[in-house]
N, C-alpha and C positions, 0 to 999 in steps of 0.2 A: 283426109289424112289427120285432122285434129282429133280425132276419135280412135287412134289407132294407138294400141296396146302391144307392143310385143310380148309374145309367150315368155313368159320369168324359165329362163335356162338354168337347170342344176348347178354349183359349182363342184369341178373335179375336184378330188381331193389330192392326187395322185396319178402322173401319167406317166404309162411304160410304155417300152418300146427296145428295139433294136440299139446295141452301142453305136455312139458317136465319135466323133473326129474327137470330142473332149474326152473323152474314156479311154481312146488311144495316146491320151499325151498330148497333143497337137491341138495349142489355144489357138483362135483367134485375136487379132489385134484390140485392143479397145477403141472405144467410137467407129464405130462399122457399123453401116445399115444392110442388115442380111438380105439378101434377095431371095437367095434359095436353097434350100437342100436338098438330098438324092443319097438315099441310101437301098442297096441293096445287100446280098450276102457277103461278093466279093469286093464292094463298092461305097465308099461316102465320099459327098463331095458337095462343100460348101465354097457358093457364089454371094460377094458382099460387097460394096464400095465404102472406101477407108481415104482418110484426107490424105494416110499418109504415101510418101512416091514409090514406085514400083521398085525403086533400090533399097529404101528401107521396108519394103515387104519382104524382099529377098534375104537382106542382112535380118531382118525378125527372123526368121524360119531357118537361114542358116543356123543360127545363134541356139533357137530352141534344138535343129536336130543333133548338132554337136552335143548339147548338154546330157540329150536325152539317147545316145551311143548310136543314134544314126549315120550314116557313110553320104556323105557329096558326091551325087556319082554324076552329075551333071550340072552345069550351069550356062546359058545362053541368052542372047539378048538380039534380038533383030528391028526391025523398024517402029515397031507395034509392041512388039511384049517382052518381058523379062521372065523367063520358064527356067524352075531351079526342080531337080529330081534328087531325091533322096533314098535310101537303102536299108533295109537292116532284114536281114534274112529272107523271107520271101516276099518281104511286103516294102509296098511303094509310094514314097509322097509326091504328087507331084504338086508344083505350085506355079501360078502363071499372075502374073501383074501384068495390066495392058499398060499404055504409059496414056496419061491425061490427054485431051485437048482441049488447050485451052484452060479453061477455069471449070472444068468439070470435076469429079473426084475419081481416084482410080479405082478400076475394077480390076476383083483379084477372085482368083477359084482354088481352092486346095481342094484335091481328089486324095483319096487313102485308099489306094489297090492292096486286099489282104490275099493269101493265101487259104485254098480252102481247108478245112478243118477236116 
């Protein structure tokens, strides 16, 4: 292993792809460690753990879909998770905060259900 050279990889200069949840309007929190994305045609959906609690997850993304003429078309909370639905013509936010335990940080997912084109 003292002799071992990794191949010198290109740097991109440039990478495209499919629009995101940021293209649609719909920031993420800051200080969030991303887990995952998933994007398909009618589909993106970003999984990431944020320090902050599953109600000001909630109240963030209220806040933004208000600003941004989105409709509250749901909000619920049960033992586990805090899930807010949102609206604006055929497309759908949904958002889910689990709630901590403990001294862990929360996990949260925002899904973007579009209509097709």
């Amino acid at each position: 292993f003292e002799k071992y050279q990794p191949k010198v990889l290109r740097r991109l200069q440039e990478v495209k792809g499919m629009r995101t949840a940021q293209n649609l309007g719909i920031p993420c929190p800051q200080k969030r460690q991303k887990i995952s994305s998933v994007q398909t045609t009618e589909l993106t959906q970003i999984t990431f753990r944020t320090e902050k609690t599953p109600e000001e997850i909630q109240e963030f993304y209220t806040n933004i879909a208000r600003e941004k003429e989105w409709k509250v078309q749901s909000q619920s909370e049960n033992e586990n998770f805090f899930v807010s639905k949102y609206k604006r013509n055929d497309d759908v936010i949904t958002v889910l905060a689990s709630k901590p335990i403990e001294n862990e940080l929360t996990l949260a997912s925002v899904e973007i259900t579009t209509a097709e084109e």
